[in-house]
C-alpha positions in Angstrom: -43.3 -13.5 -12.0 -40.6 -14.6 -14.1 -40.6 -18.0 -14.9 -37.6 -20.1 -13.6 -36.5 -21.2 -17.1 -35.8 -17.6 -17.9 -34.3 -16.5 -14.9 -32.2 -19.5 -15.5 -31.0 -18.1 -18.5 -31.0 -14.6 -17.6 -28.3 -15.9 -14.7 -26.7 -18.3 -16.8 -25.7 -15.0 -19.6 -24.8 -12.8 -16.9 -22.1 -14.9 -15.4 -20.5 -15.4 -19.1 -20.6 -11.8 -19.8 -18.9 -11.6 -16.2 -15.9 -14.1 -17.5 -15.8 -12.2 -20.3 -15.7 -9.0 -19.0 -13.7 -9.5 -15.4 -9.5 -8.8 -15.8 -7.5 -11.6 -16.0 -5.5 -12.3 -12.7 -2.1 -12.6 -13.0 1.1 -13.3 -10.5 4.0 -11.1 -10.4 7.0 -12.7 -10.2 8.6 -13.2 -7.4 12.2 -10.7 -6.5 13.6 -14.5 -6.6 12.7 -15.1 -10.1 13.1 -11.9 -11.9 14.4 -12.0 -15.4 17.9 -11.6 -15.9 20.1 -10.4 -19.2 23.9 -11.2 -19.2 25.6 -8.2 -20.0 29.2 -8.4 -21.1 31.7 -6.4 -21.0 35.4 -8.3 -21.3 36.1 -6.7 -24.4 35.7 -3.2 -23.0 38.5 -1.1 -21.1 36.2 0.4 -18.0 39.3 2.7 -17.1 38.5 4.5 -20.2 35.7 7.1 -20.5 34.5 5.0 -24.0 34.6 1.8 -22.2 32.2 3.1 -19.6 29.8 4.5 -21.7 30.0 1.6 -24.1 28.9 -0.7 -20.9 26.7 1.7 -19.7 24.9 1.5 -23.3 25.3 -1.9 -23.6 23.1 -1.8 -19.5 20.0 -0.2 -21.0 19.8 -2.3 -23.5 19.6 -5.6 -21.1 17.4 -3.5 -18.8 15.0 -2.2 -21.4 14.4 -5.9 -22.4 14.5 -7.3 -18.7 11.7 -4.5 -18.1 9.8 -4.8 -21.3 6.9 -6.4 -19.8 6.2 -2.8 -18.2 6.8 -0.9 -21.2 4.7 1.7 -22.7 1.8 0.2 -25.0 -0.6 2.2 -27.1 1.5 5.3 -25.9 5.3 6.3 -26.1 4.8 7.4 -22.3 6.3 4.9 -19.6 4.8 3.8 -17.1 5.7 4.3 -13.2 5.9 0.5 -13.0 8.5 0.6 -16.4 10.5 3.4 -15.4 10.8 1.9 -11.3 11.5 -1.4 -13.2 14.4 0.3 -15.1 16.3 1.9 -12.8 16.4 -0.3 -10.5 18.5 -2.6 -13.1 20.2 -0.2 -13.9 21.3 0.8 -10.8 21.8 -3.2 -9.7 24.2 -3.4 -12.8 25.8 -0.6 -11.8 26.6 -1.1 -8.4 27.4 -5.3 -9.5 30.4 -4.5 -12.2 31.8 -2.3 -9.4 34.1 0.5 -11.0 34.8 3.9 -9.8 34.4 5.2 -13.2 31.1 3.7 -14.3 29.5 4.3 -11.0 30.4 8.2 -11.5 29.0 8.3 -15.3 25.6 6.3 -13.9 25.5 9.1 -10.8 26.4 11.9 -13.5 23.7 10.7 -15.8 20.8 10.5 -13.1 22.2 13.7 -11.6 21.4 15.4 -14.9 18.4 13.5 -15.5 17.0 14.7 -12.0 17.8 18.6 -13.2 16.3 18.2 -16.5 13.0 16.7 -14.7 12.6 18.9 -12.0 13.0 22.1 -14.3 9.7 21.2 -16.2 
């Protein structure tokens, strides 16, 4: 039999190796506190095809760092999580500016994207 001042250790180094070992448990943020980036675009003219694209541009820059907590890391492949994350800013932005023009060069874009991904 094992005497009780070993066990005692035995126990004692198995739950620190288990603390060390276990995955941290984290909290999501809630849809209420998601991270935000002001994107602005006063300076552009969004009844020109530059200004849309200038916008658009200036969009995946806010949305890259907004979902940079997803991002790719050890690999240059995205995640599900980071590429969900991303379009749905960039959608959100998209649909809160509200012009005809950028909405067509967002739907144009993902249209093409869609084609290009489906014919791999």
């Amino acid at each position: 039999m094992i005497p009780s001042r070993v066990m005692a250790s035995i126990i004692g180094a198995y739950a620190v190796a288990v603390l060390f070992v276990a995955p941290r448990v984290t909290y999501a943020e809630t849809v209420d506190q998601a991270p935000t980036v002001a994107v602005r675009y006063s300076d552009l003219n969004l009844e020109t095809r530059t200004g849309v694209q200038t916008l658009f541009s200036r969009i995946q820059l806010a949305a890259a760092e907004v979902c940079q907590q997803y991002g790719p890391q050890g690999t240059l492949v995205a995640s599900a999580a980071h590429r969900s994350c991303t379009e749905q800013a960039l959608s959100a932005a998209v649909r809160r500016v509200d012009s005809p023009l950028l909405t067509a060069y967002y739907s144009e874009r993902e249209d093409r994207h869609a084609l290009n991904t489906a014919s791999r």
